[in-house]
C-alpha positions in Angstrom: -51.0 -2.5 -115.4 -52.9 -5.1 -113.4 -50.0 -7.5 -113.5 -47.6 -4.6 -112.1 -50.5 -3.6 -108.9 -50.7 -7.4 -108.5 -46.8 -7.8 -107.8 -46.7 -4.6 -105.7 -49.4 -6.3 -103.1 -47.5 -9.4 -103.5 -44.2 -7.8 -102.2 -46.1 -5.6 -99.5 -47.7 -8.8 -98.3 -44.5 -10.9 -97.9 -42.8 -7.7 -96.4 -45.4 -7.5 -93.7 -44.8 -11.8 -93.1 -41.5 -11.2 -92.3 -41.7 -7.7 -89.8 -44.5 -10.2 -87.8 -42.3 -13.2 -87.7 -39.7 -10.8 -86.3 -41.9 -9.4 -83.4 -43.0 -12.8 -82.4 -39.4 -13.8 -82.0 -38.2 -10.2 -80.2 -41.0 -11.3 -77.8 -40.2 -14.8 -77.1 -36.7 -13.8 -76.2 -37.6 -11.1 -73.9 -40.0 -13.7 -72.0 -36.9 -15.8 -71.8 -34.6 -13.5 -70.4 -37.5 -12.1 -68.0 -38.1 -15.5 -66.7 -34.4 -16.2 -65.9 -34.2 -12.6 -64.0 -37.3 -13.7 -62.3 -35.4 -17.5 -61.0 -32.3 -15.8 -60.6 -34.0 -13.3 -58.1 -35.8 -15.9 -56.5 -32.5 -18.3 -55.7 -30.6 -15.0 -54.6 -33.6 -13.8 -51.9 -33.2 -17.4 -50.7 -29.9 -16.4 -49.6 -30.4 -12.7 -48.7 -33.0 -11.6 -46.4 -32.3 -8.0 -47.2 -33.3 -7.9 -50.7 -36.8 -10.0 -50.3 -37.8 -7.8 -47.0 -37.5 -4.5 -49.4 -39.3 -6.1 -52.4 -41.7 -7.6 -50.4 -42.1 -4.2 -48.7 -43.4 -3.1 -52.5 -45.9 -5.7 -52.6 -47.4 -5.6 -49.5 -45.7 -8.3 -47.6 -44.5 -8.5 -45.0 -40.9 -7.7 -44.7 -37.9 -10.6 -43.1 -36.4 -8.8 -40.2 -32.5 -9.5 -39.0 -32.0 -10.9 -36.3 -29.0 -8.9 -35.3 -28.1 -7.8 -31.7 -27.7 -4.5 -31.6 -25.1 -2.7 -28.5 -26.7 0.7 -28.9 -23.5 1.9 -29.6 -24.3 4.3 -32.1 -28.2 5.1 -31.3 -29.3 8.4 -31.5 -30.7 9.6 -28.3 -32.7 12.6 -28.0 -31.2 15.0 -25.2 -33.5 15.1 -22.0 -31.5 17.4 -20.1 -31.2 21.3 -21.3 -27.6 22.3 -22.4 -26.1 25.2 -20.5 -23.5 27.3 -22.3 -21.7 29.6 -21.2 -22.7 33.2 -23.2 -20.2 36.0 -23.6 -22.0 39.6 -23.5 -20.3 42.8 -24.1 -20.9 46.2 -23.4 -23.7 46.5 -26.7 -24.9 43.0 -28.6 -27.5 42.1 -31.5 -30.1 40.7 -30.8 -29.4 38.2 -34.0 -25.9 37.6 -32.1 -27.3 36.8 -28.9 -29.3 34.4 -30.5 -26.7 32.8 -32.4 -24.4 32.1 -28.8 -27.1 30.6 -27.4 -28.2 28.5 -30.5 -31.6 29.2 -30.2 -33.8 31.3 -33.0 -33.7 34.8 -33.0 -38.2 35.1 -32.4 -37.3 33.1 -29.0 -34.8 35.8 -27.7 -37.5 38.4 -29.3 -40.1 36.7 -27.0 -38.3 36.6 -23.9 -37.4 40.6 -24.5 -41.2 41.6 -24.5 -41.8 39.1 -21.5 -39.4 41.9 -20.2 -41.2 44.4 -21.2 -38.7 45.7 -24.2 -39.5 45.7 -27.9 -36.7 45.1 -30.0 -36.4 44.2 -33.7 -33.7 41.1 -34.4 -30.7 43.8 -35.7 -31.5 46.5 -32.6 -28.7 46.1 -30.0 -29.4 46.1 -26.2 -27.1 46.5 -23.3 -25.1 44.3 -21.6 -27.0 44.7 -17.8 -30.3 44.1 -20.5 -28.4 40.7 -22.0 -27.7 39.6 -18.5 -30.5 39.0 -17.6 -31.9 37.8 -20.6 -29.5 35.0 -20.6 -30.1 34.0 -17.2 -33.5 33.8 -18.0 -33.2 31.8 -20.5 -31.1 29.3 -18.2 -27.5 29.9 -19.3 -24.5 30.9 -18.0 -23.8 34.9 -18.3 -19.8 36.0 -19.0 -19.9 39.8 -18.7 -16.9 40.8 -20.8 -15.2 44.2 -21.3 -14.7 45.5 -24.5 -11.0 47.2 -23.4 -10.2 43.7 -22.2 -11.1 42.0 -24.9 -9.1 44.9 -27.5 -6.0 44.3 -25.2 -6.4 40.6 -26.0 -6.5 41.2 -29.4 -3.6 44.1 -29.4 -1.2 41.3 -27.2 -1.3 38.5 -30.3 -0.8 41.2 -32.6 2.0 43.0 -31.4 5.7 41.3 -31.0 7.5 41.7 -27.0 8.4 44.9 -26.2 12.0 44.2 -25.4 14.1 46.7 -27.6 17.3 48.8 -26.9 16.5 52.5 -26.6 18.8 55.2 -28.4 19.0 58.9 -28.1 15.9 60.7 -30.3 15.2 64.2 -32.3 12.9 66.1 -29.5 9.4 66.8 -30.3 8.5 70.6 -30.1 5.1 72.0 -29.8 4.6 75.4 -30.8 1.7 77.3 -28.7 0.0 80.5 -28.2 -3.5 82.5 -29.1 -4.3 83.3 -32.1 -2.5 85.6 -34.6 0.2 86.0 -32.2 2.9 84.6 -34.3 3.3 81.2 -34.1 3.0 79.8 -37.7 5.4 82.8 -38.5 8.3 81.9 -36.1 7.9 78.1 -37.5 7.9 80.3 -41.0 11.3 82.0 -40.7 12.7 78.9 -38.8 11.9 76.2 -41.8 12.2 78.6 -44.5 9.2 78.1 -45.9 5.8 79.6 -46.3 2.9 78.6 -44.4 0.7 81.4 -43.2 0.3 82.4 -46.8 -2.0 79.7 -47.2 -4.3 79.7 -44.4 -7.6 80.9 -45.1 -8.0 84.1 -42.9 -4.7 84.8 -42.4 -4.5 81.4 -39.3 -3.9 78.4 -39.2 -6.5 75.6 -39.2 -4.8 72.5 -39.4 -2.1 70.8 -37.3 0.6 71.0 -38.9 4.3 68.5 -38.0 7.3 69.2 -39.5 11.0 68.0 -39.1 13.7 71.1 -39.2 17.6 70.2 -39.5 20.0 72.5 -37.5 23.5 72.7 -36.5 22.7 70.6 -32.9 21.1 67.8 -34.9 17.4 67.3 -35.7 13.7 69.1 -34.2 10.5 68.3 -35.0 8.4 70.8 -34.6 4.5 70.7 -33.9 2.2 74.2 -35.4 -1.0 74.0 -33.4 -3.9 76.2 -34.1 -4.7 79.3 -31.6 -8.3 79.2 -31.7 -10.0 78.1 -29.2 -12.3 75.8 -31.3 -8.5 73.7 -31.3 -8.4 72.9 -27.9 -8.5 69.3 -28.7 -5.8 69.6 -30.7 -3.8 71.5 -29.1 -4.2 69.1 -26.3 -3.2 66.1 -28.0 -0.2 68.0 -29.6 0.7 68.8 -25.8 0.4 64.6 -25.1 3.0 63.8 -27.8 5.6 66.7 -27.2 8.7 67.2 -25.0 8.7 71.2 -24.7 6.6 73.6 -25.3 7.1 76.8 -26.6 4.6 79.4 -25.9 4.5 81.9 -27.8 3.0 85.9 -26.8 3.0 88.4 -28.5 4.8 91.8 -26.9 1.8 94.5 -27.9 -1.4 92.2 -26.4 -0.4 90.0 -23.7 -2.2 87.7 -22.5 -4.7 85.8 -23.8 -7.5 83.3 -23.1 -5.8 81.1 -25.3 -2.5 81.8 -23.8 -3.7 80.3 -20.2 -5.2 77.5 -22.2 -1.9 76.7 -23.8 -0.3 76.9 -20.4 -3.1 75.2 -18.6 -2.3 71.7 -21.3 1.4 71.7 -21.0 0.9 71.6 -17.0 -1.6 69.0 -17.3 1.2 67.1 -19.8 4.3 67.5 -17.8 6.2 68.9 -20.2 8.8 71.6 -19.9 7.7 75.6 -21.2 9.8 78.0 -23.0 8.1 81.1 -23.4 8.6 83.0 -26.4 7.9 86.7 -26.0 7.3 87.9 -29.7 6.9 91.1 -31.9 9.3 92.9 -29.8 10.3 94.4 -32.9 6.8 96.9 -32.3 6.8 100.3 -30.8 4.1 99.5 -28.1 6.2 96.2 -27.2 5.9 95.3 -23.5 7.8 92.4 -22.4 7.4 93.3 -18.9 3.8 93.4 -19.2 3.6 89.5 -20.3 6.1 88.2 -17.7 3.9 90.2 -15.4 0.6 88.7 -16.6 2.4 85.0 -16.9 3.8 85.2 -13.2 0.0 85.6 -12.5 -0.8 82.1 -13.7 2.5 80.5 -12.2 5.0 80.9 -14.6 7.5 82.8 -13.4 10.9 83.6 -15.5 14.3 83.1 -14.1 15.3 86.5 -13.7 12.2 86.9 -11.3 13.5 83.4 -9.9 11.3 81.1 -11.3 12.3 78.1 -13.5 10.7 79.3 -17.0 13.2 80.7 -19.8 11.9 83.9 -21.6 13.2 84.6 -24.9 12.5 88.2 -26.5 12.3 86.9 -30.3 10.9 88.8 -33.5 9.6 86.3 -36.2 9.8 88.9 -38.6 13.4 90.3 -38.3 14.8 86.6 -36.9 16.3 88.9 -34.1 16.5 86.2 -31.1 15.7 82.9 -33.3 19.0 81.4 -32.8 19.0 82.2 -28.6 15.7 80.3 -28.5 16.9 77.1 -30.6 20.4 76.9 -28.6 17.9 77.2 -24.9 15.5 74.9 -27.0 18.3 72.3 -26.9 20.1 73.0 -24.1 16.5 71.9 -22.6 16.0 68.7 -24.3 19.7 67.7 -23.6 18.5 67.9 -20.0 15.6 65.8 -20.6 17.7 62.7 -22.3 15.4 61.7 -24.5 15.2 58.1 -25.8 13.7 55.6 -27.8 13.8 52.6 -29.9 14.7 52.8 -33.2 14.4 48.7 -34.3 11.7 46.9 -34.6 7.7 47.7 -35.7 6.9 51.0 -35.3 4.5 53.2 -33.6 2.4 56.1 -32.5 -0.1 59.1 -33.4 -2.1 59.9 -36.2 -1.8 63.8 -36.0 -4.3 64.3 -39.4 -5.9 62.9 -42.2 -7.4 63.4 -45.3 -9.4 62.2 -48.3 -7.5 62.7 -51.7 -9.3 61.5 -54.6 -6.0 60.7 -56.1 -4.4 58.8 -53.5 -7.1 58.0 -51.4 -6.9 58.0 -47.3 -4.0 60.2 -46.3 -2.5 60.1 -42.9 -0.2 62.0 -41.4 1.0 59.9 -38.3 4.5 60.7 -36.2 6.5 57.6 -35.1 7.3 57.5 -31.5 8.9 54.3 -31.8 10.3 51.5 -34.0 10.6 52.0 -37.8 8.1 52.2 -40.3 8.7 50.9 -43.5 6.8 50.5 -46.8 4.3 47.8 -47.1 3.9 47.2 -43.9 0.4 46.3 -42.3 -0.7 49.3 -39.9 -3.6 49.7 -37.4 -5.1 53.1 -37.1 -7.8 53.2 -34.7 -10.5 51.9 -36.6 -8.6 51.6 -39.9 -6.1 49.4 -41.8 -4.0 48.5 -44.5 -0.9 48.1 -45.5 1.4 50.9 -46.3 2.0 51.7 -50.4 3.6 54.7 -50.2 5.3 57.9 -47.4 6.1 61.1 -48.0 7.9 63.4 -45.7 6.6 67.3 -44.9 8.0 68.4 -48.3 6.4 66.0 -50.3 9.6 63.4 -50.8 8.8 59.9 -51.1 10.8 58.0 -48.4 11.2 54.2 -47.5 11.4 54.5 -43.9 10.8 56.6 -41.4 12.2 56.7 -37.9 11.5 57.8 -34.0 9.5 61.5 -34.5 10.0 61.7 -37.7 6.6 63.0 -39.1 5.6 61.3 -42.4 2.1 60.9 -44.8 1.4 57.4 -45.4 -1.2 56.2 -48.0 -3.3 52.7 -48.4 -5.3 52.7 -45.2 -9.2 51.8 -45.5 -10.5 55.1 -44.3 -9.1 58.0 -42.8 -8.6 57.4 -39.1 -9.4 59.9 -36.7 -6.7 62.3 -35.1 -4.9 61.3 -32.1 -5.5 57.9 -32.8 -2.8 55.6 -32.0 -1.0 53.9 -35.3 0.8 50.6 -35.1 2.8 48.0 -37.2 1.1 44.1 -36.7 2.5 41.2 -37.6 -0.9 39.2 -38.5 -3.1 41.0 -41.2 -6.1 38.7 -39.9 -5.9 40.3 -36.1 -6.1 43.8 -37.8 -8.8 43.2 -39.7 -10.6 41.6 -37.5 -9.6 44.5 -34.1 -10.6 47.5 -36.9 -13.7 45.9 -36.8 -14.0 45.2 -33.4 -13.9 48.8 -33.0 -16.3 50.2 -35.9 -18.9 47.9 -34.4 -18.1 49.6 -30.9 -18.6 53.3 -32.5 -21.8 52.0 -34.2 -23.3 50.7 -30.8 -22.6 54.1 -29.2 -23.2 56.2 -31.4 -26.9 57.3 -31.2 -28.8 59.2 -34.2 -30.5 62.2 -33.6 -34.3 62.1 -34.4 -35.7 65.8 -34.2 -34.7 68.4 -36.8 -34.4 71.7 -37.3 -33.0 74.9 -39.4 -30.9 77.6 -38.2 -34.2 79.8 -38.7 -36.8 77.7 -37.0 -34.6 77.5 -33.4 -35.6 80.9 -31.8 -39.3 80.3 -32.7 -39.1 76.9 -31.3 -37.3 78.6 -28.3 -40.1 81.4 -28.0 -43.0 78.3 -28.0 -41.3 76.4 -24.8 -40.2 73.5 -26.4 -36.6 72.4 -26.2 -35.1 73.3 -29.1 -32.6 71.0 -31.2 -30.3 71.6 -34.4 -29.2 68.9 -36.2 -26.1 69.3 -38.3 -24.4 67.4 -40.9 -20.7 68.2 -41.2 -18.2 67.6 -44.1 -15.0 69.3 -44.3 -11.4 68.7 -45.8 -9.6 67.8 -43.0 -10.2 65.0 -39.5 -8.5 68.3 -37.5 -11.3 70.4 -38.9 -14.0 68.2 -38.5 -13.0 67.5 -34.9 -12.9 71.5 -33.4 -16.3 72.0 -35.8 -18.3 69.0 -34.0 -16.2 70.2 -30.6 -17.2 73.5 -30.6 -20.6 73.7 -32.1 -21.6 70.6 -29.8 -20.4 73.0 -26.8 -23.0 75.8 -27.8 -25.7 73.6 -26.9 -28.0 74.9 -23.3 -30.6 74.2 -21.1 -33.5 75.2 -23.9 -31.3 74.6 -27.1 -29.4 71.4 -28.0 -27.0 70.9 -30.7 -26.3 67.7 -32.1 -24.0 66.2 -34.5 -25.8 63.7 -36.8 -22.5 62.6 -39.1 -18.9 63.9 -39.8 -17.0 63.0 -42.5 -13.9 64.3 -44.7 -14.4 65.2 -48.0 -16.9 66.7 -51.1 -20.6 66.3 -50.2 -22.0 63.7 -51.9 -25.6 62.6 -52.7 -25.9 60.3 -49.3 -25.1 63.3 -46.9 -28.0 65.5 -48.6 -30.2 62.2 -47.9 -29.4 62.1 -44.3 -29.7 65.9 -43.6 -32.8 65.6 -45.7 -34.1 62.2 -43.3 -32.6 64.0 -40.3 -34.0 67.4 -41.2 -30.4 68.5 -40.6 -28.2 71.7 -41.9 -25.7 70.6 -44.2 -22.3 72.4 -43.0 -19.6 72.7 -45.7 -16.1 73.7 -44.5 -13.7 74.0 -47.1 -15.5 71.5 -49.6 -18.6 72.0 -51.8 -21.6 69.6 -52.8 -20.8 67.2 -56.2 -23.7 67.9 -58.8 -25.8 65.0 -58.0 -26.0 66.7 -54.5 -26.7 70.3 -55.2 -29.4 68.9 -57.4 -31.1 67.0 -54.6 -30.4 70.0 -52.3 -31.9 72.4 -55.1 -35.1 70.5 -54.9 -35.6 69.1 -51.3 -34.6 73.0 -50.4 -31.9 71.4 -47.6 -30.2 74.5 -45.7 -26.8 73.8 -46.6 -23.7 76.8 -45.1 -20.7 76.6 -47.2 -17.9 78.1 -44.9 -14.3 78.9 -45.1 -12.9 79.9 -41.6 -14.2 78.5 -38.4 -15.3 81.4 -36.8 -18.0 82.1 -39.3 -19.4 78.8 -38.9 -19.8 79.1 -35.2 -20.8 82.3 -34.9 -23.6 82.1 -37.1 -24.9 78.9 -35.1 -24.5 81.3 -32.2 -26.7 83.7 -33.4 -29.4 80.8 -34.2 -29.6 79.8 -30.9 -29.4 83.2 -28.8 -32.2 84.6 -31.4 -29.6 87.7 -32.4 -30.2 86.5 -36.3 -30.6 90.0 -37.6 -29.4 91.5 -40.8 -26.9 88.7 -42.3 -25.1 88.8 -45.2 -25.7 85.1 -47.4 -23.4 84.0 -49.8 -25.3 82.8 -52.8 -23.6 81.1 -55.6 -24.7 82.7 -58.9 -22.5 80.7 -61.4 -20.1 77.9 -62.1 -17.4 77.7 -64.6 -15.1 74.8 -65.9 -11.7 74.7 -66.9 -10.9 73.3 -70.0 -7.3 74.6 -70.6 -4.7 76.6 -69.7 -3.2 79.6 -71.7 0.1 81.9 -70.9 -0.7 85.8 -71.2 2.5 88.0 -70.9 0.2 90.7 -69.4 -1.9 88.3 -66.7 0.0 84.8 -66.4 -2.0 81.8 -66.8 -5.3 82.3 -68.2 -8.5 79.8 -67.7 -10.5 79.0 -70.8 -13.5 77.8 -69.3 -17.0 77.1 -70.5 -19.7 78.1 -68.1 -21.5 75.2 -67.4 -24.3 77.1 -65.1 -25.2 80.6 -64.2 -23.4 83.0 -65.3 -19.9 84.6 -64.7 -19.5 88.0 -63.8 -16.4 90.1 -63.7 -17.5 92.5 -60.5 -18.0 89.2 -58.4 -15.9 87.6 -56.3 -14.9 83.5 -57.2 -13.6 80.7 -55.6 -11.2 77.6 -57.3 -12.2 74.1 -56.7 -10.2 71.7 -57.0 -12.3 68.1 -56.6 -15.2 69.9 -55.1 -12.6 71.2 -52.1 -11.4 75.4 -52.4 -8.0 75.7 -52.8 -8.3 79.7 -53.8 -10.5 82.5 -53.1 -9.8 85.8 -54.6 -11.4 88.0 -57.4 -11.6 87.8 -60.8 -8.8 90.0 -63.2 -9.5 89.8 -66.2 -13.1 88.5 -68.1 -12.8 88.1 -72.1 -15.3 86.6 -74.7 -13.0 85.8 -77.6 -10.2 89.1 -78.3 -13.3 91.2 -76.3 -13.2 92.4 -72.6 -16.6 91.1 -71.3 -18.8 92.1 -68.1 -20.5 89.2 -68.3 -20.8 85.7 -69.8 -23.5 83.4 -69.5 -24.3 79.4 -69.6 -23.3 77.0 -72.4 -21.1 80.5 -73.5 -16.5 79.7 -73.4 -14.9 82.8 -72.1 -10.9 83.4 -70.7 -11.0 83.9 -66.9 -7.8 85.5 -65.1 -8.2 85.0 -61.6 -5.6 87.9 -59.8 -2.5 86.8 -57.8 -3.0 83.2 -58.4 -1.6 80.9 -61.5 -1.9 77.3 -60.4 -5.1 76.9 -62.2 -5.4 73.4 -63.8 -7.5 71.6 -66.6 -10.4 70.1 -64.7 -10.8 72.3 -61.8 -13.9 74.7 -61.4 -14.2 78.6 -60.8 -17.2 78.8 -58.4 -18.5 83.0 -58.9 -21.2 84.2 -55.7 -22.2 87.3 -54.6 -22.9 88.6 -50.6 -26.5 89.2 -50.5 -27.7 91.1 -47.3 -30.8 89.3 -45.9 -32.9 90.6 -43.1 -34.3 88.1 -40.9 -37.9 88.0 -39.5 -37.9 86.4 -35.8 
């Protein structure tokens, strides 16, 4: 055992000789090869200033300057003079931009604002006189530049030379009157088609174009709305037509919207036919309306004047064929032209949101061709065209001079009566769309005082200038145009009405958070609030009107502001069903089976169809069963069959909205 330990040291101690004898020679050879970096560096900084100036730098000596002769050549020299540029300023600018064209930091253009005595945050905008003389202030060079200038800069590299041969054109016919007098209903028998019958109220809310074939070759005819909440669109129908045919009806005369109609066809040049309807009626009196017409200067040709009267009946068609041969017999006169080659363009007459399709437009070509996929400007919107449909619905490729088509694949939905056009550069759209969306921001100003339709006559009674605030959403840009229009012109010396935000479409969580900031009413026309929003509305208590003709809507704002808000009768939404499929009855047609999802559904009540939150029916309920059983009423989280009377387009998906009319008396 003591020999084994003995040859175990023996080995460790020879093994530990050799690891030492190792090290020692690993750290001769690294002193070697040290000392010859060590000469080698020393021979080369005999040659090379460079190198022995940094090194020395490092151990505190004193580093070997060049001595090369510099030119100054390429010396940096700090400016001593201040640079003047020359700063373009439009109408409105941001602060943060007006900074960024004179290359200076935004707090310095801050400054110089409160040495002028105006407060304004880095993204406020301020006027151009304001910018002026901020910039000269600050020692540049003010360009004052206007923003239609600068647009028809724009529009000239986008657009190609107007230099095309004009050809003979369909004439555009605009169809004009007061309300209820039979206008929609002489387009009706004309087209062949049903229009009226789908008008809420028995009118017509919407502009309607649509192209009509007869024996003389094609007319495109324009429907505008009587009401006078239309004027605008009536107006811009009278900007884009060639005749105008106004239409009166034989038992009433006329009407104030009968001298409107007149009034904008005077004001547009255009040629009138006057269509003396309903003459079919035993109290018909066409003498009566040429009398009252020859009162405002339109005077027919039998009396000697230069305006063609037509005794028509849109219900028996008697006369219908005198007024189309007189209607071209006029526009042969007129020799209409334009060109039929080349990029397209002209009016956007309406628009809509479809959750489907998106951004719907229905634009009429004046001139050129427009052709799928090209790139269109519409006012503030753009995009390239993916699909067009003609007024039945058709999917066309092209569409020619007054030919009135639906195109889809814009950004947004453009406002009506904007102009439409084909570019050739995608980049200049782009960039003039948003050359005008930052103009409608600048001007548009946000109200800042709210108020309900109940608080206004106590406000009024106190001496303090009243305001409403309203929030509008509806289905239509025609709609939304005569609701802002006409509720806007209600507004007085002690009472003002304001529009905070319009839009098309359902209302969505964001509008019940800016009437809610804005202390706005929330105006529905034709749509309803998405569940996320009647939630919020439910709990912030937002006064939110759901309305279905345009009367209603303006009356009841009426009544708000002249104090006259006596007994009303409130619609109040008691239950809300969902369609989950569609069943055939023999007895009542297409039958809903729905499961009501709140409220409850009751068979005495009167309901409304939604179709992506916007009503597309309104009627009353026919038949109510739970299972084989006739019900009277079915509550939530309970499946029921709904028949809903005179209507069978009811779809999987859409939603059977049941209120009932609750008289309220209002305390003032």
């Amino acid at each position: 055992m003591k020999r084994l330990e003995k040859k175990q040291l023996e080995k460790e101690s020879r093994l530990e000789e050799s690891i030492r004898k190792n090290a020692d020679k690993v750290r001769q050879q690294a002193a070697a090869k040290q000392e010859t970096l060590h000469r080698k560096s020393n021979e080369d900084g005999d040659r090379s200033g460079g190198r022995d100036a940094r090194k020395g730098k490092k151990k505190g000596k004193q580093p070997v300057r060049n001595n090369i002769q510099s030119d100054g050549k390429h010396q940096f020299e700090m400016p001593v003079a201040p640079i003047v540029k020359d700063v373009t300023i439009p109408e409105m600018i941001i602060v943060s931009d007006l900074a960024q064209k004179m290359s200076v930091k935004a707090a310095l253009v801050i400054k110089h604002l409160m040495k002028l005595g105006i407060m304004a945050t880095i993204n406020q905008s301020i006027d151009q006189e304001t910018a002026v003389i901020l910039v000269e202030d600050m020692g540049h060079n003010a360009i004052m530049q206007s923003e239609d200038d600068l647009e028809q800069e724009m529009l000239a590299e986008a657009q190609e030379e107007d230099n095309r041969v004009e050809l003979p054109r369909a004439p555009i016919v605009t169809i004009m009157g007061h309300v209820d007098h039979g206008k929609t209903s002489l387009l009706d028998y004309i087209r062949k088609t049903r229009v009226a019958a789908g008008e809420a109220g028995g009118i017509t809310q919407h502009i309607g174009a649509y192209q009509v074939k007869t024996d003389h070759g094609a007319v495109t005819f324009l429907d505008t709305p009587g009401h006078a909440a239309f004027t605008a669109m009536r107006a811009r129908g009278a900007d884009i037509t060639d005749v105008v045919i106004v239409v009166v009806a034989a038992d009433d005369g006329v009407m104030p919207q009968t001298k409107e109609a007149v009034e904008h066809a005077k004001a547009a040049n255009v040629p009138i036919i006057v269509a003396v309807n309903k003459i079919d009626k035993p109290d018909a009196n066409p003498e009566k309306v040429m009398q009252e017409l020859s009162v405002i200067d339109v005077i027919a040709e039998e009396w000697g004047g230069d305006v063609q009267f037509l005794k028509i009946s849109a219900k028996t068609g008697e006369g219908i064929d005198d007024l189309i041969e007189a209607l071209i017999v006029q526009t042969e006169i007129l020799e209409l032209k334009a060109p039929i080659e080349g990029a397209a363009s002209g009016l956007v007459i309406e628009s809509r949101l479809d959750k489907g399709r998106g951004a719907v437009a229905t634009v009429m070509v004046q001139k050129g061709t427009l052709e799928n996929g090209q790139m269109v400007l519409c006012g503030q919107e753009y995009g390239r065209v993916r699909a067009m449909f003609n007024e039945n619905g058709k999917a066309i490729k092209e569409a020619g001079p007054c030919v009135p088509v639906e195109i889809l694949g814009l950004s947004g939905t453009p406002n009506a009566g904007d102009e439409f056009l084909v570019v050739q550069n995608e980049r200049i759209a782009k960039d003039l769309a948003k050359h005008r969306e930052d103009r409608k921001k600048f001007t548009k100003h946000a109200a800042q005082q709210a108020s309900k339709l109940d608080e206004v006559f106590s406000r009024m009674t106190t001496g303090e200038l009243a305001s409403v605030n309203l929030v509008i959403k509806t289905d239509v840009q025609g709609s939304l145009e005569a609701l802002r229009g006409s509720l806007m012109g209600l507004s007085n010396d002690e009472v003002e009405v304001k529009v905070v935000f319009g839009g098309v479409g359902g209302i969505n969580e964001g509008d019940a958070n800016l009437a809610l900031a804005s202390g706005a009413i929330l105006i529905g026309f034709n749509v309803r609030a998405d569940a996320t929003a009647r939630k919020l509305i439910e709990e912030k208590n937002i006064d939110l009107h759901y309305y279905s003709v345009i009367y209603d809507a303006i009356d009841e704002v009426k009544k708000a502001i002249s104090g006259m808000l006596a007994p009303e009768i409130k619609e109040q939404i008691v239950g809300l069903a969902e369609v989950r499929d569609v069943f055939k009855s023999p007895k009542f047609g297409a039958i809903a089976g729905c499961m009501v999802v709140d409220g409850y559904v009751k068979r005495s009540l009167p309901i409304r169809v939604l179709r992506e939150n916007v009503v597309i029916f309104e009627g009353q309920l026919e038949s109510l069963r739970r299972f084989k059983d006739d019900a009277a009423e079915v509550k939530m989280g309970m499946e029921c069959g709904i028949g809903v009377k005179n209507y069978n387009d009811v779809k999987p998906g859409d939603q059977i909205e049941v209120f009932e009319r609750i008289e309220i008396r209002r305390e003032l």
